[in-house]
N, C-alpha and C positions, 0 to 999 in steps of 0.2 A: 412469334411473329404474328402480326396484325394482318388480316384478312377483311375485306367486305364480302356481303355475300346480300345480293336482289333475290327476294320473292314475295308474290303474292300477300298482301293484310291478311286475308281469312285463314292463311294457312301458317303465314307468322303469328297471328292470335291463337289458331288451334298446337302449334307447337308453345308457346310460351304457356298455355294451360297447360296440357301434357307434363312440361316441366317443371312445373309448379306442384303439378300434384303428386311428382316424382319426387320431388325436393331438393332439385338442383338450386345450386344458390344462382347460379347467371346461365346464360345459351351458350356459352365459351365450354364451360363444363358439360354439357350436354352433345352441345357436338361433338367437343373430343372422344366422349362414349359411342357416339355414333359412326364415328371414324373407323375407330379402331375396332367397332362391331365388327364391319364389312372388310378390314384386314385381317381378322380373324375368318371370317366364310373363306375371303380367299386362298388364304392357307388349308382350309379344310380341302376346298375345290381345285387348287394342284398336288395336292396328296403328300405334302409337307409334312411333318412329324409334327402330332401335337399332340395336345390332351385332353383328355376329357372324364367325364363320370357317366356310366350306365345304371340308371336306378330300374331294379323288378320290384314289383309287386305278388307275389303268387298263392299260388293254394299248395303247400308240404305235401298235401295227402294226393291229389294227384299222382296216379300209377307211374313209376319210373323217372318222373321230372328233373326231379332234385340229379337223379344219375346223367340224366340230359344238358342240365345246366354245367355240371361240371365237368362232362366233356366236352364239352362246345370251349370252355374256359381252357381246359387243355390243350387243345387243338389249338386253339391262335393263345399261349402261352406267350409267345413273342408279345405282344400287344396287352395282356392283363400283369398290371405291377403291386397290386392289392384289390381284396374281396374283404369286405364288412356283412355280416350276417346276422341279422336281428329277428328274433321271432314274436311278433307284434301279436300274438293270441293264438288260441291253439288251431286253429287253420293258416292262418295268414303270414309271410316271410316274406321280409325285405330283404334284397339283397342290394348291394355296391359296389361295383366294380370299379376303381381308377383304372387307364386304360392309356396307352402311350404308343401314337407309333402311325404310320401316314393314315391321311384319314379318311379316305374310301373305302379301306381295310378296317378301323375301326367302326365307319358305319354299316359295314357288311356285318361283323359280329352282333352291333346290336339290331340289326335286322332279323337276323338269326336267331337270339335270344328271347327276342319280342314275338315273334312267330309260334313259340313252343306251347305246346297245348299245357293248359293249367295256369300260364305267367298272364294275369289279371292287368296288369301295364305296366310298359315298359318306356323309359324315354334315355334319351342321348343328352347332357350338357355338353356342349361343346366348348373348348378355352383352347388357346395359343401356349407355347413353352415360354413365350413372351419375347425370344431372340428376337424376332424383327418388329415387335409393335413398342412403339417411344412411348 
């Protein structure tokens, strides 16, 4: 379906740059990314079932961590569906969590996660199961 949409030059010139240097081929495709950005938040923000990836960064050798991480994983088992564990040098561990399940509760886990002393950083991707985004 065919839509217009009014705004401002400057900020139609600073979005068609933007998308330009994204490599959208036209603003049609851009918008619709940006759509369905914002119905993905909303699903995060009424606590909808969705999905996501928690990436750590951490220090191994930090006293008791690794025991910390994996109870925290235990405890909200409901919500972790796969962990990927890579040891990127001899201090350093990545960890990945896939993670399923409403999503106030999934960003409390990686609140939690990210909080631990030794876990150097930590982030939330957030994504939809895709049932209600077209």
């Amino acid at each position: 379906m065919r839509f217009g949409v009014s705004m401002e030059e400057e900020l139609l010139s600073q979005f068609d740059e933007l998308i330009r240097r994204l490599g959208y081929a036209n603003r049609s495709e851009a918008i619709r990314d940006l759509v369905r950005e914002r119905l993905v938040r909303q699903e995060w923000e009424e606590g909808e079932e969705v999905v996501g990836v928690i990436v750590l960064l951490y220090d191994h050798r930090k006293h008791d961590l690794s025991d910390e991480l994996v109870e925290l994983q235990h405890r909200y088992h409901d919500l972790v569906i796969a962990t990927l564990h890579v040891h990127l040098d001899q201090q350093n561990c990545l960890e990945v969590l896939a993670v399923r399940g409403p999503g106030p509760e999934i960003q409390r886990l990686a609140e939690l996660l990210r909080s631990l002393k030794g876990v150097k950083h930590g982030q939330l991707a957030a994504s939809s199961t895709g049932r209600r985004i077209p």
